[in-house]
PDB file of N, CA, C and O in Angstrom:
ATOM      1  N   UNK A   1       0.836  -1.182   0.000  1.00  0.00           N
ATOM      2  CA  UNK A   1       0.000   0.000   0.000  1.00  0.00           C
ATOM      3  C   UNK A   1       0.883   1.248   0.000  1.00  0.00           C
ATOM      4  O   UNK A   1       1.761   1.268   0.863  1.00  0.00           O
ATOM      5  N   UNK A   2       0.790   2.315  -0.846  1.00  0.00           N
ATOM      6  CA  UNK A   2       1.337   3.590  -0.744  1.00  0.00           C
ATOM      7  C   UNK A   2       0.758   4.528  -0.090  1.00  0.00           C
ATOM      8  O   UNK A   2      -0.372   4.985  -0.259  1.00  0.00           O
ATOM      9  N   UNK A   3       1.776   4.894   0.882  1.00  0.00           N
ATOM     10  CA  UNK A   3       1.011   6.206   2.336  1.00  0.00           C
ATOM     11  C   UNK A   3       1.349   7.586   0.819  1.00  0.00           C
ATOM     12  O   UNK A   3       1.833   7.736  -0.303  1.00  0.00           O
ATOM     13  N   UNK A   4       0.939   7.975   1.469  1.00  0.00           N
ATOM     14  CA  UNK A   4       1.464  10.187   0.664  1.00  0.00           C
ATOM     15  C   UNK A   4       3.101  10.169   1.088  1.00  0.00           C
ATOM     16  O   UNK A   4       3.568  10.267   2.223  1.00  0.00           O
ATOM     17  N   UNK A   5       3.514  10.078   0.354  1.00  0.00           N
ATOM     18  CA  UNK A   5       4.865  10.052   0.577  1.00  0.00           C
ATOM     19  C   UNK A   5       5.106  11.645   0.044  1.00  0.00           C
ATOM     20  O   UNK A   5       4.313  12.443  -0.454  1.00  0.00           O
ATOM     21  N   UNK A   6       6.494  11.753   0.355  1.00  0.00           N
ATOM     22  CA  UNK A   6       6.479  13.105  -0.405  1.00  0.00           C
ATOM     23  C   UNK A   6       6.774  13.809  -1.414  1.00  0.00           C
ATOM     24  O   UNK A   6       6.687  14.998  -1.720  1.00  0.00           O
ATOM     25  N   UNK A   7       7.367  12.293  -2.171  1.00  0.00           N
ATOM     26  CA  UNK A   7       7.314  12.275  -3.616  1.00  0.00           C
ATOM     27  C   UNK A   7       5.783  12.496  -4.346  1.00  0.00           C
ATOM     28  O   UNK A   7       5.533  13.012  -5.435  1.00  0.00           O
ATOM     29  N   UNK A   8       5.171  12.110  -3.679  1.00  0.00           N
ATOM     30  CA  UNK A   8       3.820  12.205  -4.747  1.00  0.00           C
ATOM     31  C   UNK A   8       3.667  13.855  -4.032  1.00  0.00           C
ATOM     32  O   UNK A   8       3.257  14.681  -4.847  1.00  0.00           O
ATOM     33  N   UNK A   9       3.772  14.058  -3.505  1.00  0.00           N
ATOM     34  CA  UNK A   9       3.036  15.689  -3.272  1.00  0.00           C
ATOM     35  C   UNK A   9       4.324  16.697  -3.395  1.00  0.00           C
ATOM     36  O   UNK A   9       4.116  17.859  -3.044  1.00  0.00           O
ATOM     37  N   UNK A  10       5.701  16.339  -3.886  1.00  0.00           N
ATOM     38  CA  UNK A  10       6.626  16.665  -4.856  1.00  0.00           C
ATOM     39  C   UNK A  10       7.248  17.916  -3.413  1.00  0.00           C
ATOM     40  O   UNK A  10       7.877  18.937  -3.690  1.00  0.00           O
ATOM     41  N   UNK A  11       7.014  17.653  -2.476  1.00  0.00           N
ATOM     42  CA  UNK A  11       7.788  18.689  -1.860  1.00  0.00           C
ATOM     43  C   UNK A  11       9.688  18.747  -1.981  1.00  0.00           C
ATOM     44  O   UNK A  11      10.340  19.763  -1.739  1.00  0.00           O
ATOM     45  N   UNK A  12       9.976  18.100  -2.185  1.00  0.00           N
ATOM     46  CA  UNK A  12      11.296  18.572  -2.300  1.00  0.00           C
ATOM     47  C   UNK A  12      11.848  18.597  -3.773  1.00  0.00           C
ATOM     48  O   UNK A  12      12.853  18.030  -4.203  1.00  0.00           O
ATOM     49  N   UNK A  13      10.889  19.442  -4.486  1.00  0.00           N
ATOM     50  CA  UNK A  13      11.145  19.885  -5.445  1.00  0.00           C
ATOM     51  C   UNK A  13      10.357  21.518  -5.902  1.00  0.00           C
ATOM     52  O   UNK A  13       9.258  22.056  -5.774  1.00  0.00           O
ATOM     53  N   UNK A  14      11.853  21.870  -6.554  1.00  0.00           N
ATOM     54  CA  UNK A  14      11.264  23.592  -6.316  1.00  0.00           C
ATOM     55  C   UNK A  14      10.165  23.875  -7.650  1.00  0.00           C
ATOM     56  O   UNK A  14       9.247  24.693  -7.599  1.00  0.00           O
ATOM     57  N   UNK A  15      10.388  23.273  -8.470  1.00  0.00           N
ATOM     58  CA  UNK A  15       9.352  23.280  -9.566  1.00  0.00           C
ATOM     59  C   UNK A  15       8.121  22.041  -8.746  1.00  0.00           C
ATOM     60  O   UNK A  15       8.538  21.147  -8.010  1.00  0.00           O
ATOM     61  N   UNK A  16       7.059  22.177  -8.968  1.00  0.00           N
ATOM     62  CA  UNK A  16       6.205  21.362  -8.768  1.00  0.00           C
ATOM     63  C   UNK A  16       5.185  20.916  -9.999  1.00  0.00           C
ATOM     64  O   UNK A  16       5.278  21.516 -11.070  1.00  0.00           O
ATOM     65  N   UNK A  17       4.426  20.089  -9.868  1.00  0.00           N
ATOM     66  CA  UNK A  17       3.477  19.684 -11.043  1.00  0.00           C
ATOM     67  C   UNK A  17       2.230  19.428 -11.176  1.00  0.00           C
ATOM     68  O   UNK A  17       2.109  18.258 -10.812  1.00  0.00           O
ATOM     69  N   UNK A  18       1.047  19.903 -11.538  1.00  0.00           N
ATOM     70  CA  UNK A  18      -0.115  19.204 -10.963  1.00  0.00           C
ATOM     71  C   UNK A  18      -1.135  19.382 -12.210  1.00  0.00           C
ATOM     72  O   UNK A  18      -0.814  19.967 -13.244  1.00  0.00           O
ATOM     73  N   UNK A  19      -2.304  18.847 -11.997  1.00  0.00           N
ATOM     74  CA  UNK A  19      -3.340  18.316 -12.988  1.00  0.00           C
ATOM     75  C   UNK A  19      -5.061  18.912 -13.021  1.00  0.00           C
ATOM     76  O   UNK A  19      -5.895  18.344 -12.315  1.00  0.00           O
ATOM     77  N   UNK A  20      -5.371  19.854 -13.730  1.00  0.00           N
ATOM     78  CA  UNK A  20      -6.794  20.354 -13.142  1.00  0.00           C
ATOM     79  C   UNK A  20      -6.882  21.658 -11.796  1.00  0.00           C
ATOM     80  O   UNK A  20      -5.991  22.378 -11.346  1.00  0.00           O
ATOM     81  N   UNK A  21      -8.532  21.540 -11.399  1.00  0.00           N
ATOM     82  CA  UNK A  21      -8.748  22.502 -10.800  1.00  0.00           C
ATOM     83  C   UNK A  21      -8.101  21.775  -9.492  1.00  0.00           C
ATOM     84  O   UNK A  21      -7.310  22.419  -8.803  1.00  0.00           O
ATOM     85  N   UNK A  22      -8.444  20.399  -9.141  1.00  0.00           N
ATOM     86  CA  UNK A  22      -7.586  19.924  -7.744  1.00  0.00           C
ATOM     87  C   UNK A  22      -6.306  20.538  -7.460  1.00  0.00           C
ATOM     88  O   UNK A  22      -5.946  21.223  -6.503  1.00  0.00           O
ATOM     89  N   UNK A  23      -5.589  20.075  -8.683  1.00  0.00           N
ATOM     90  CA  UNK A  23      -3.876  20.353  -8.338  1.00  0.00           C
ATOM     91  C   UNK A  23      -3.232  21.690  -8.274  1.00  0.00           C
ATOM     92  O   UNK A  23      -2.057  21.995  -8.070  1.00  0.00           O
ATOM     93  N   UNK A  24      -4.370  22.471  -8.515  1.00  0.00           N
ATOM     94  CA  UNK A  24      -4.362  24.138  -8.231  1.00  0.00           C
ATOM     95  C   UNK A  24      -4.622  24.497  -6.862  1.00  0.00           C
ATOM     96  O   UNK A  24      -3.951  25.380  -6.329  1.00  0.00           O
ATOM     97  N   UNK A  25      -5.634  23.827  -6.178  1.00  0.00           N
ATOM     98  CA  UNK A  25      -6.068  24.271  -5.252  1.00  0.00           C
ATOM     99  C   UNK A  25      -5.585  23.570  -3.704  1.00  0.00           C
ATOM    100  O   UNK A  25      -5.833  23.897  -2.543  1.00  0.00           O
ATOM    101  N   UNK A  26      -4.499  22.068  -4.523  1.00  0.00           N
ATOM    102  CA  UNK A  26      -3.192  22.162  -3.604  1.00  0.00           C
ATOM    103  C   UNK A  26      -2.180  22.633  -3.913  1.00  0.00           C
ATOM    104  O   UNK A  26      -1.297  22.441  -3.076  1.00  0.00           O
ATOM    105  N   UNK A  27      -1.733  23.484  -5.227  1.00  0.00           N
ATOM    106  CA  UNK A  27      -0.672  23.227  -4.828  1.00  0.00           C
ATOM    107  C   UNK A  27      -0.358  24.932  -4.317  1.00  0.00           C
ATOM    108  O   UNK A  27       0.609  25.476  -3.784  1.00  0.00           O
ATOM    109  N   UNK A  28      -1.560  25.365  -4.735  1.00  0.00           N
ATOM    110  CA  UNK A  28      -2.369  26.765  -3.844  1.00  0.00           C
ATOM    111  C   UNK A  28      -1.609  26.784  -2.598  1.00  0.00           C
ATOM    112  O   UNK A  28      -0.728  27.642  -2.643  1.00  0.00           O
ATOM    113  N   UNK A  29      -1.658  25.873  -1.065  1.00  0.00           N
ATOM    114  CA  UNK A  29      -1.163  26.233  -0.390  1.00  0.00           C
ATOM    115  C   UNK A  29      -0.008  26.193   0.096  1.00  0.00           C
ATOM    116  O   UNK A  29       0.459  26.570   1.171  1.00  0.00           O
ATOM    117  N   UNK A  30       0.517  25.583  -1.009  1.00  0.00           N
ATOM    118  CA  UNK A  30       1.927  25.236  -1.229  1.00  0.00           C
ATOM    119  C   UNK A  30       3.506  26.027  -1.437  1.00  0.00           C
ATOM    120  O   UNK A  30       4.653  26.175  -1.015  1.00  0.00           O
ATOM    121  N   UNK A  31       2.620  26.328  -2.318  1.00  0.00           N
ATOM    122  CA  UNK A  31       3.639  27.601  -3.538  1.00  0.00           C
ATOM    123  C   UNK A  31       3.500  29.138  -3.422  1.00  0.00           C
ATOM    124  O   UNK A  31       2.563  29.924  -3.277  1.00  0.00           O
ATOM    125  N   UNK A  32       4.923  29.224  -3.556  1.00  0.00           N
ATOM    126  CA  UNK A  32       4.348  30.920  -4.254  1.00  0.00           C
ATOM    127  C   UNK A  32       4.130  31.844  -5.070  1.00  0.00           C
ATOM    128  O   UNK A  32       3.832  33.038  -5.074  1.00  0.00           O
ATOM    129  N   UNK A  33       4.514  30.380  -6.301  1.00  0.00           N
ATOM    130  CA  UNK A  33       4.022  31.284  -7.669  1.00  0.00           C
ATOM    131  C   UNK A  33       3.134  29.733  -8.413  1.00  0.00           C
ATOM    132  O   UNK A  33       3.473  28.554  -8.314  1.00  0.00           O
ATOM    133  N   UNK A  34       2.270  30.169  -8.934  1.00  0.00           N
ATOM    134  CA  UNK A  34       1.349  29.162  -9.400  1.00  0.00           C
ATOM    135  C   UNK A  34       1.507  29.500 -11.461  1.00  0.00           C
ATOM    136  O   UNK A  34       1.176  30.582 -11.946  1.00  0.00           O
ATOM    137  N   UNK A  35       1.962  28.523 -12.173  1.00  0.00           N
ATOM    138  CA  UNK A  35       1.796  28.618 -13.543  1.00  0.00           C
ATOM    139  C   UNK A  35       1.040  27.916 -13.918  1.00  0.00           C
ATOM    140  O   UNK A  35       1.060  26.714 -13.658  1.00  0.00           O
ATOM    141  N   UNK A  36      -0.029  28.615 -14.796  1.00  0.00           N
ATOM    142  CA  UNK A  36      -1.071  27.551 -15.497  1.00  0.00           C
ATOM    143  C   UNK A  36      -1.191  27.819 -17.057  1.00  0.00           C
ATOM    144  O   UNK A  36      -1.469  28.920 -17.534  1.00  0.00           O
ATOM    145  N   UNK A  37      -0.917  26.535 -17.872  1.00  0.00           N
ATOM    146  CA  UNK A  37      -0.411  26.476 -19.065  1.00  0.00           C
ATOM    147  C   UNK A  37      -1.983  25.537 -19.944  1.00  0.00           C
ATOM    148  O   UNK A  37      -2.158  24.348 -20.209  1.00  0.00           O
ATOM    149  N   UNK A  38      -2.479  26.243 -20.068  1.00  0.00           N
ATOM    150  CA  UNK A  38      -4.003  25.236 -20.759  1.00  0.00           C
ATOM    151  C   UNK A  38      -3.924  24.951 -22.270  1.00  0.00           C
ATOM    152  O   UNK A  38      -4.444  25.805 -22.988  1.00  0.00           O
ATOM    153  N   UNK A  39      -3.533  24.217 -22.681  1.00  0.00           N
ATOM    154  CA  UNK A  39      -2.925  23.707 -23.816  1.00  0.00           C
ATOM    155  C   UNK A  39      -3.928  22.673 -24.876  1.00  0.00           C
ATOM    156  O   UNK A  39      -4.055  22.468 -26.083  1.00  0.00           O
ATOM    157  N   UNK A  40      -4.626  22.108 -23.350  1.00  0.00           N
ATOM    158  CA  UNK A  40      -5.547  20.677 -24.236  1.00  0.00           C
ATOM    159  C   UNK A  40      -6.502  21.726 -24.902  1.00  0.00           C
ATOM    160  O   UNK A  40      -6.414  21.592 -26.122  1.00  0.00           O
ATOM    161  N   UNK A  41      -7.280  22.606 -24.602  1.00  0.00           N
ATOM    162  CA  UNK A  41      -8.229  23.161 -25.445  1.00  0.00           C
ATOM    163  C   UNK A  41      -8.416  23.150 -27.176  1.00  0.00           C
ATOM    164  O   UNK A  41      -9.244  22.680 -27.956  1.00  0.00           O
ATOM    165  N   UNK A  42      -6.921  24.091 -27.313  1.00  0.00           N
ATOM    166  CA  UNK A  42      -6.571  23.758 -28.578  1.00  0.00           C
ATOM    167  C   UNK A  42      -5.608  23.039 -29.080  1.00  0.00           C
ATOM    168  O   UNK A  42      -5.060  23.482 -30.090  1.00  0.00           O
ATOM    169  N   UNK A  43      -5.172  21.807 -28.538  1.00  0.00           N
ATOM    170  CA  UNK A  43      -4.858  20.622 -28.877  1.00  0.00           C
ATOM    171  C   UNK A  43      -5.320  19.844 -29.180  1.00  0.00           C
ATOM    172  O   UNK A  43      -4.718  18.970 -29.803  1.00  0.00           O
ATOM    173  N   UNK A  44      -6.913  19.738 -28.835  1.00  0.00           N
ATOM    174  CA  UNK A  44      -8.028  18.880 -28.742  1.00  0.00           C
ATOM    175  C   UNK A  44      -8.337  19.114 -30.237  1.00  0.00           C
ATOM    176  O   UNK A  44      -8.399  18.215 -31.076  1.00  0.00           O
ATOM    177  N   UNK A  45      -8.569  20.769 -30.528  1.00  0.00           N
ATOM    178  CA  UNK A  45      -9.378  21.445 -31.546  1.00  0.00           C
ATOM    179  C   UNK A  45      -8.696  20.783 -32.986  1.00  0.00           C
ATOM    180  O   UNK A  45      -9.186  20.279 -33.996  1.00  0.00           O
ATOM    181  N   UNK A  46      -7.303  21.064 -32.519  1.00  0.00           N
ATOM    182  CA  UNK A  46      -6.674  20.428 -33.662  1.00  0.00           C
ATOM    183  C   UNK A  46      -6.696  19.321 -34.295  1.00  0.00           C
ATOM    184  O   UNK A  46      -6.700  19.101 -35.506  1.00  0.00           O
ATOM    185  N   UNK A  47      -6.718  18.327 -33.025  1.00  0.00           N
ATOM    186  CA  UNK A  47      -6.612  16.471 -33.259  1.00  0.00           C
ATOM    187  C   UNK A  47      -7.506  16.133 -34.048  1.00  0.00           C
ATOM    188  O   UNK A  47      -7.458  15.172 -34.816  1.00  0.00           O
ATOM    189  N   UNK A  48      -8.960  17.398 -33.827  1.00  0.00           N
ATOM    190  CA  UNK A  48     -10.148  16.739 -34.132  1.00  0.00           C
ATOM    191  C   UNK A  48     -10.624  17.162 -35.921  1.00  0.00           C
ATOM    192  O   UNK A  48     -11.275  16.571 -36.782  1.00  0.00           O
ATOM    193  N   UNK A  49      -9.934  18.416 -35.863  1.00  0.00           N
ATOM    194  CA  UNK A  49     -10.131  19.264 -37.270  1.00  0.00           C
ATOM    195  C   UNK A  49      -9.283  18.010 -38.071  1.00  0.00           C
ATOM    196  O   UNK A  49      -9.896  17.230 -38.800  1.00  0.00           O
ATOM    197  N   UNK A  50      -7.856  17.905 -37.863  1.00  0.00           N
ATOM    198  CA  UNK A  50      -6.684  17.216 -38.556  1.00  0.00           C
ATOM    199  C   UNK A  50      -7.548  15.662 -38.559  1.00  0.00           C
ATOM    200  O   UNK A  50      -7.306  14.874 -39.474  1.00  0.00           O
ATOM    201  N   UNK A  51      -8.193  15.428 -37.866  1.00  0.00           N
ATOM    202  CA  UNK A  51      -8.418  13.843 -37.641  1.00  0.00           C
ATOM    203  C   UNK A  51      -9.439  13.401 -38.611  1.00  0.00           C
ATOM    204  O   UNK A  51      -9.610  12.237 -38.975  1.00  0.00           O
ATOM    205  N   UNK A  52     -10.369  14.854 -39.148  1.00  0.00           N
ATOM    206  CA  UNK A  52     -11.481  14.830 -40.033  1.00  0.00           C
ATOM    207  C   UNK A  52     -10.755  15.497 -41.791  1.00  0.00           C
ATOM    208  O   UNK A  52     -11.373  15.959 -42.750  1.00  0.00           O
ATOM    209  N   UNK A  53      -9.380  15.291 -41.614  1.00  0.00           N
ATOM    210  CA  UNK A  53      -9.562  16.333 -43.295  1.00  0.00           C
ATOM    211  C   UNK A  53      -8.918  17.484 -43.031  1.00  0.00           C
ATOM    212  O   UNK A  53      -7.896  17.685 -43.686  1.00  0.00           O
ATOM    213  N   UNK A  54      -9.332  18.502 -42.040  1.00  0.00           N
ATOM    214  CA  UNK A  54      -8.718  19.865 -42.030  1.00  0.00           C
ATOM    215  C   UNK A  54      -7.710  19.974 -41.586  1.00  0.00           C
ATOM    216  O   UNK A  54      -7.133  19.120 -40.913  1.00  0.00           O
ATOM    217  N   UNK A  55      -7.167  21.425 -41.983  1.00  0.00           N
ATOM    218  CA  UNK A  55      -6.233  22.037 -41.517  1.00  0.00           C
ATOM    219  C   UNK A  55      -6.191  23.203 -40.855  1.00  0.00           C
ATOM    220  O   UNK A  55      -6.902  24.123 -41.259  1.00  0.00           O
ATOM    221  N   UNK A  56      -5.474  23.356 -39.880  1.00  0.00           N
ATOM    222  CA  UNK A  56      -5.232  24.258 -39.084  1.00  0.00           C
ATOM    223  C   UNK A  56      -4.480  25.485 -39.000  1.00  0.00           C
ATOM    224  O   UNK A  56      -3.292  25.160 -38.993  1.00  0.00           O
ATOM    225  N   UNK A  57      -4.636  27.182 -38.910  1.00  0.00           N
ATOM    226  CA  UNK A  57      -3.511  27.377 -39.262  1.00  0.00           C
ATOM    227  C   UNK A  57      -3.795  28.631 -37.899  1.00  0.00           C
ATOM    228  O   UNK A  57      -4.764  29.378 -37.767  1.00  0.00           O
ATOM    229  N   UNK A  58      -2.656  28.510 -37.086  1.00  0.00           N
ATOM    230  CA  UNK A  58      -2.890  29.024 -35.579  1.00  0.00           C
ATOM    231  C   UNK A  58      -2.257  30.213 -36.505  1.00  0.00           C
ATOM    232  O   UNK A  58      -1.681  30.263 -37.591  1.00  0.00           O
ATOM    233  N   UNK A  59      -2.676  31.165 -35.481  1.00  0.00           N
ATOM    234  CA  UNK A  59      -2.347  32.639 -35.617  1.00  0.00           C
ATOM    235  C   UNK A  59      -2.252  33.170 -33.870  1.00  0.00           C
ATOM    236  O   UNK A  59      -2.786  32.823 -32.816  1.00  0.00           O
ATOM    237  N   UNK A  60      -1.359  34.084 -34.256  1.00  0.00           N
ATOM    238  CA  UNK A  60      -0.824  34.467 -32.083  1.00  0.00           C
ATOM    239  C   UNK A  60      -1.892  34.891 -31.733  1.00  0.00           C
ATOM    240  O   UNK A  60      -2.505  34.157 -30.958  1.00  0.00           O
ATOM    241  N   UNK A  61      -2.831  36.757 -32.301  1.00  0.00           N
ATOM    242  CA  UNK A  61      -3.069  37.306 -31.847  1.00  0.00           C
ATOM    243  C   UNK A  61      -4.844  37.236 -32.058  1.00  0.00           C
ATOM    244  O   UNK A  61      -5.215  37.104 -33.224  1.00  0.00           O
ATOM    245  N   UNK A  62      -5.750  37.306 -31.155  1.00  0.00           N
ATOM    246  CA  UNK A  62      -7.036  37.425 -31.767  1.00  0.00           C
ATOM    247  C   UNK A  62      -7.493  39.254 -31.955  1.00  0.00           C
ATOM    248  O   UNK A  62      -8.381  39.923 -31.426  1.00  0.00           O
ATOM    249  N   UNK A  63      -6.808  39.471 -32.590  1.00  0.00           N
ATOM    250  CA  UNK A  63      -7.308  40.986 -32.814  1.00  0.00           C
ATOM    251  C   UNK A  63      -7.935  40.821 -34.206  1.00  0.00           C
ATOM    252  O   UNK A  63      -8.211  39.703 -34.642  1.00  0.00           O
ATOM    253  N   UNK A  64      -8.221  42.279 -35.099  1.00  0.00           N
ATOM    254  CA  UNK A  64      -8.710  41.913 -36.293  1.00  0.00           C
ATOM    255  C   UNK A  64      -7.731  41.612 -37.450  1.00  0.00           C
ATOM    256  O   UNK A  64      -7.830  41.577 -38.677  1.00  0.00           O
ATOM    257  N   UNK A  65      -6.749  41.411 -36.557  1.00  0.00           N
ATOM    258  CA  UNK A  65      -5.934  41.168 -38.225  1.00  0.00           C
ATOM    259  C   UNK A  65      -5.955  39.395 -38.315  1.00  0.00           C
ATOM    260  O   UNK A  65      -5.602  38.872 -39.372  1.00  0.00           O
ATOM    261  N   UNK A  66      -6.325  38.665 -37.320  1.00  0.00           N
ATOM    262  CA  UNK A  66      -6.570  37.280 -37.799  1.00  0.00           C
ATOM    263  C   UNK A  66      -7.606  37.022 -38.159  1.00  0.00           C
ATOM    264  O   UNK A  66      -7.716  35.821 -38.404  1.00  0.00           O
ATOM    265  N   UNK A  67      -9.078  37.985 -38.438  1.00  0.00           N
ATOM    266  CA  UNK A  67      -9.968  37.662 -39.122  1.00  0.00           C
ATOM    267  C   UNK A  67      -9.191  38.128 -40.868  1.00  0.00           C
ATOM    268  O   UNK A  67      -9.323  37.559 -41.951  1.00  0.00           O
ATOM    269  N   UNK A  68      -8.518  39.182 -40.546  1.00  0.00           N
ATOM    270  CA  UNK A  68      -7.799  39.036 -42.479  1.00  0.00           C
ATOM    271  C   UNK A  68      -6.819  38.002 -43.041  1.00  0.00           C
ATOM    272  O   UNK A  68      -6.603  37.741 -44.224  1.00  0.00           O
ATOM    273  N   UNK A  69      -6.126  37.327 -41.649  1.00  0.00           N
ATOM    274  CA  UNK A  69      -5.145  36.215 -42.240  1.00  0.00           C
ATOM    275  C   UNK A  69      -6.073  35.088 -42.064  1.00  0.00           C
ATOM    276  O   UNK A  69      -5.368  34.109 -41.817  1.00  0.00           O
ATOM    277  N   UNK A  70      -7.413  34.724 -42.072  1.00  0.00           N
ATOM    278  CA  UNK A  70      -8.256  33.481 -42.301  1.00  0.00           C
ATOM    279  C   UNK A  70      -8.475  33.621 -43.358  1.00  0.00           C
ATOM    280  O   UNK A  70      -7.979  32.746 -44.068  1.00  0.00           O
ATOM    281  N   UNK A  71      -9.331  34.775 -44.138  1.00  0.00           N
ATOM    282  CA  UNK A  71      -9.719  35.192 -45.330  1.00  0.00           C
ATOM    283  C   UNK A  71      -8.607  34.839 -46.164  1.00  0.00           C
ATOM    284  O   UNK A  71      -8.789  34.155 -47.171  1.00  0.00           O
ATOM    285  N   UNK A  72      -7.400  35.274 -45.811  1.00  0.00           N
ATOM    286  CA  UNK A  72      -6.381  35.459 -47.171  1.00  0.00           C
ATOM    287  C   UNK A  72      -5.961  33.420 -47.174  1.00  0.00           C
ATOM    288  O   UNK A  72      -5.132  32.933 -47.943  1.00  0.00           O
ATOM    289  N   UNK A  73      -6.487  32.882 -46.503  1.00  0.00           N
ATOM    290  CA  UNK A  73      -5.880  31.442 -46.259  1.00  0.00           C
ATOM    291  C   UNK A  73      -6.961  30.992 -46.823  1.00  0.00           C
ATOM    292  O   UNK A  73      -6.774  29.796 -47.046  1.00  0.00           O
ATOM    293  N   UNK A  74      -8.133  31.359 -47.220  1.00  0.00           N
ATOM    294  CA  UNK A  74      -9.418  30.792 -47.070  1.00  0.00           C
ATOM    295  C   UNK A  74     -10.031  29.987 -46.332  1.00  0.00           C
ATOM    296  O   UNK A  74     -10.761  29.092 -46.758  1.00  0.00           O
ATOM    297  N   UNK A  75      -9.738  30.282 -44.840  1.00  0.00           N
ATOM    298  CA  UNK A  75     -10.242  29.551 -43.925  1.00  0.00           C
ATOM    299  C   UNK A  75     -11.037  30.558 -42.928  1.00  0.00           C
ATOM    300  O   UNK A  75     -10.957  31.786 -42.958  1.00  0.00           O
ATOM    301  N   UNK A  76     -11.837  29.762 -42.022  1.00  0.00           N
ATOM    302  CA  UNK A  76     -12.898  29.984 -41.231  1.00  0.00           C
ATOM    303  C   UNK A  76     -12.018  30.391 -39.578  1.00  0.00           C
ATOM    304  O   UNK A  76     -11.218  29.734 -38.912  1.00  0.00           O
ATOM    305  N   UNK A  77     -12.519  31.513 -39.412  1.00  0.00           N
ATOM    306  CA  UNK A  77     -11.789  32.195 -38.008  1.00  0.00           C
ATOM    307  C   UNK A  77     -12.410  31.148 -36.781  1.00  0.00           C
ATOM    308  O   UNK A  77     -13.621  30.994 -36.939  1.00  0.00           O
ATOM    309  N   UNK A  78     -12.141  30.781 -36.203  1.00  0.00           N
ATOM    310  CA  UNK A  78     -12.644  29.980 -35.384  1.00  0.00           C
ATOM    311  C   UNK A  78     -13.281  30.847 -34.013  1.00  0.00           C
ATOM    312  O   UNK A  78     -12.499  31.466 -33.293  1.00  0.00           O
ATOM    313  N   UNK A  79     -14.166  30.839 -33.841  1.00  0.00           N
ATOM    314  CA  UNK A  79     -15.284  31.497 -32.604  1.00  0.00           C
ATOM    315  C   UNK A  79     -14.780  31.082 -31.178  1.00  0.00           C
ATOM    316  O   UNK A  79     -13.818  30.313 -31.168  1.00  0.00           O
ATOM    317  N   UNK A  80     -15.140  31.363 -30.332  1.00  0.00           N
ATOM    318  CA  UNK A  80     -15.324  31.051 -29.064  1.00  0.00           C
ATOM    319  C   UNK A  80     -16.237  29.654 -28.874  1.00  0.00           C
ATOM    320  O   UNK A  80     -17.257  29.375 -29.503  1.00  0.00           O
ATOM    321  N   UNK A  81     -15.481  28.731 -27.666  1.00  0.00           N
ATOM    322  CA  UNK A  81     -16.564  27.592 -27.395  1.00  0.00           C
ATOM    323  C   UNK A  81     -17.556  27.468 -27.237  1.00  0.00           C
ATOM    324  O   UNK A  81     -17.969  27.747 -26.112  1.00  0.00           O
ATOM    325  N   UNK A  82     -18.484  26.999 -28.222  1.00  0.00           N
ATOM    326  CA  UNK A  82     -19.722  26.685 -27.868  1.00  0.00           C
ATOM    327  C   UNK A  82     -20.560  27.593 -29.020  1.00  0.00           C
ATOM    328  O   UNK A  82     -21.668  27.258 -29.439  1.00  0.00           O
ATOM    329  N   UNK A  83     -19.774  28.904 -29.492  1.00  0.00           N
ATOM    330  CA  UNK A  83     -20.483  29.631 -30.513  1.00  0.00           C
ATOM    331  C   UNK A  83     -20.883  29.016 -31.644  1.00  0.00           C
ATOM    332  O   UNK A  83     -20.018  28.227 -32.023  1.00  0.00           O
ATOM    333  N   UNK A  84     -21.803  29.047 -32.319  1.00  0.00           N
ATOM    334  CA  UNK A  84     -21.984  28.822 -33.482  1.00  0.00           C
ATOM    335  C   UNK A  84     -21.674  29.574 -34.988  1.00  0.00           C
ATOM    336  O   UNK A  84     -22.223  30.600 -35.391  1.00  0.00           O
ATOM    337  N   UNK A  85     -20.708  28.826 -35.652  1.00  0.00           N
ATOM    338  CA  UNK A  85     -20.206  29.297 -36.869  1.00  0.00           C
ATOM    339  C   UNK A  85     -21.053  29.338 -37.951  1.00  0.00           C
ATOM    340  O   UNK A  85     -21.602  28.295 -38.307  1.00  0.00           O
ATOM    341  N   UNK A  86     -21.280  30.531 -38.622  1.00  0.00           N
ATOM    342  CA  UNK A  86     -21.845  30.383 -40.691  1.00  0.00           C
ATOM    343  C   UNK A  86     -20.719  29.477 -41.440  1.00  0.00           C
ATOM    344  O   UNK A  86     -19.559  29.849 -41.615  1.00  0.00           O
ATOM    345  N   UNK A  87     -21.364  27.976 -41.937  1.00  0.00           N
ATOM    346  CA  UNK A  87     -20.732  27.481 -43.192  1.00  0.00           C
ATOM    347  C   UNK A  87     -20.611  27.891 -44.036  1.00  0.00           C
ATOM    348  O   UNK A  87     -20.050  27.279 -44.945  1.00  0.00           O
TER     349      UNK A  87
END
C-alpha cells in the first residue's frame, strides 16, 4: 500500500506539477508562484479538425488582423466555445 509520501506531493522539489482545478487548489497552499499552461483546449481542436480532413492554421493574436489572415488562407476564423459558426 502507498502512504502520501512526499514524492507524490513533490515537496522537495522547487518546480512542482499538478493536474486540473484539484492540483491548483493544492498546490495553492503550497507555492508561491502558481503557472497555469491550458494547452488541451486547442490541442483537442486540432486532433479533431486534422483527424477529419482539415487544416489548421494558428495565428498568435485574436485581434482583427486574424480575421484578415483566415480570409487570405481561405479559412474559417474559429469562434469562441460553444459559438456557433456560418458554413
Amino acid at each position: 500500500m502507498l502512504k502520501e509520501a512526499s514524492i507524490f506531493k513533490q515537496l522537495d522539489y522547487s518546480a512542482r506539477f499538478e493536474w486540473g482545478y484539484d492540483g491548483v487548489e493544492e498546490l495553492a497552499g503550497h507555492s508561491d508562484i502558481l503557472v497555469i499552461i491550458d494547452v488541451l483546449s486547442f490541442t483537442t481542436c486540432v486532433d479533431i479538425v486534422c483527424g477529419r480532413g482539415g487544416v489548421v492554421y494558428p495565428y498568435r493574436t485574436r485581434d482583427e488582423t486574424a480575421a484578415f489572415f483566415a480570409q487570405k488562407q481561405g479559412a474559417l476564423l474559429a469562434g469562441k466555445r460553444g459559438e456557433p459558426r456560418p458554413v
